[in-house]
Every structure is written in C-alpha cells, then in structure tokens.
C-alpha positions in Angstrom: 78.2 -60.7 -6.7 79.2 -61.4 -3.2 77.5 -59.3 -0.7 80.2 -58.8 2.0 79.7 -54.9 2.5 78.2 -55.4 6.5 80.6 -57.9 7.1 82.9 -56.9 10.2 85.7 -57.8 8.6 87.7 -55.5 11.6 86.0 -58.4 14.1 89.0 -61.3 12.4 92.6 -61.4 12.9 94.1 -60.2 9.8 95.4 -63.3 7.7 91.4 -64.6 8.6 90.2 -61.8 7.4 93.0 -62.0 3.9 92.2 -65.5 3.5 88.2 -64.9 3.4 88.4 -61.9 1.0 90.3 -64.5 -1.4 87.9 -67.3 -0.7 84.7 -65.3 -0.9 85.9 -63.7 -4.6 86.7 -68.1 -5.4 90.5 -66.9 -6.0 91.8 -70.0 -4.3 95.3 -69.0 -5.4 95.4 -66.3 -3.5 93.7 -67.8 -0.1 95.7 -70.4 -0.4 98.9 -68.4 0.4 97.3 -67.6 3.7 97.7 -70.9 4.9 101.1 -72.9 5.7 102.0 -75.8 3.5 100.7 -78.2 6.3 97.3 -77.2 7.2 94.8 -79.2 8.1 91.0 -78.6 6.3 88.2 -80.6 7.2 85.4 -79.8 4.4 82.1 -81.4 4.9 83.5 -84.4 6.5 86.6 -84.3 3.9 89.9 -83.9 5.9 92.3 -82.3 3.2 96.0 -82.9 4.0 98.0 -79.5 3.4 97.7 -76.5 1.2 98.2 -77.6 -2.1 95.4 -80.9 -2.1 93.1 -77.8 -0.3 93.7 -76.4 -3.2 92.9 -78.7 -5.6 89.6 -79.4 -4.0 88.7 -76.1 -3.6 89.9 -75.4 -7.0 87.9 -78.3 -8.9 84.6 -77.0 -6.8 84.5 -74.0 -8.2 84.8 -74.7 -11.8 82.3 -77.3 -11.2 79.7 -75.2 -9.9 78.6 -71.3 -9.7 78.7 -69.9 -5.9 77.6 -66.8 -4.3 79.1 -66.8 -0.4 77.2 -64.4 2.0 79.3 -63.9 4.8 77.8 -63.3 8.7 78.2 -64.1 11.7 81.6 -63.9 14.0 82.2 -65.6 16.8 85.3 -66.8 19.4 84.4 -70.1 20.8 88.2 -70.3 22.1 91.2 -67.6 22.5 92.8 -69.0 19.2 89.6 -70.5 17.3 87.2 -68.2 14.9 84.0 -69.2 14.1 82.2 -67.6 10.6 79.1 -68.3 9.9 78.4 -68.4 6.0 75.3 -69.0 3.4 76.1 -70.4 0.1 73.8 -70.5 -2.8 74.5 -71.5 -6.4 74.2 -74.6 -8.6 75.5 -77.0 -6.5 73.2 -80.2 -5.4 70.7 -78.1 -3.1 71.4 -75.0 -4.0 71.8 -73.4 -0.6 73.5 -73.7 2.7 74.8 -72.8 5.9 78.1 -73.2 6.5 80.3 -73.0 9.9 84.1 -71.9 8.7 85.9 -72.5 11.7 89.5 -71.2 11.8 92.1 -72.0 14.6 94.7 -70.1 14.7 98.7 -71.0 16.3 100.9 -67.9 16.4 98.7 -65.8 13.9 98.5 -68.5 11.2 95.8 -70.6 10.3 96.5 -74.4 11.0 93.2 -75.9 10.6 89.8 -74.6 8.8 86.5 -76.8 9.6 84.2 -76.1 7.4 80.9 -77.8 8.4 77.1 -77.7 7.9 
C-alpha cells in the first residue's frame, strides 16, 4: 500500500493536496477532476495536452504496470509553484525512481504539472 501517513499533506494548497490523494491511490478519474480541461502535463519529457489525453496516459500506465508512490518532500520554489518530491517502485522498466511533481498553480487551480526525474 501507499505509505503517505507522514506526509504533510496540511504543507499543499487544498486541490494539490485532492489531486495527490487521488493520484497516489492510481484513481485517475478522480485526480483528474482536480485539473481544468486545459492543463498542461509534462511527464517525463511527454507534454500532455489537457485533462482528458492526461488521463489517458495516466490511465494506460497504470494498468500496464503495478506502482507503489511514497510521497516526501515539499517545497515552494515560487509563490504559485509546488514542488513534491516522490519515489516510485513497482514493475515498471527499472523498478524505482525519484520523481519531481511540480504543480503551478493560477488562481487556486492547477494549470501545469511537471513531472520529472
């Protein structure tokens, strides 16, 4: 299971924190509805054009492979932009990684998540 119990989830703005609960659990349905229809998410070098092709993606990823997603570290590189620091491991090529999820944030929603290594 997903080991998010330390997490200081009270650290995010609310829809970052919504959006990562849903992401962490793989319910991409549900995360999805904490982005607008135009977001921008760049994922490992993808750029993903709006919410529903995010979906997809993210979707199609998760019934390819099993993922555990250890959340940590929280930072605020800029007034608007959050940074998470991740760790994924599972059967994916590798096995493990960091991940930086970066969320920027324009009146309280999320219009662009960089996800990077």
């Amino acid at each position: 299971m997903n080991d998010t119990t330390a997490f200081a989830w009270d650290e995010l703005p609310e829809v970052v924190a919504s959006y990562l609960r849903a992401h962490v659990s793989q319910d991409f349905a549900t995360a999805m509805t904490y982005l607008p229809e135009d977001v921008v998410v760049t994922d490992n070098g993808e750029v993903l054009e709006g919410r529903d092709e995010t979906f997809t993606v993210f979707d199609q990823s998760a019934k390819d492979y099993d993922v555990e997603t250890t959340l940590g570290s929280i930072s605020r590189p800029a007034d608007d932009v959050w940074e998470v620091g991740t760790h994924l491991s599972g059967n994916f090529p590798g096995g493990e990684v960091d991940l930086r999820m970066v969320f920027t944030l324009v009146d309280d929603v999320i219009r662009r998540l960089d996800i990077t290594v």
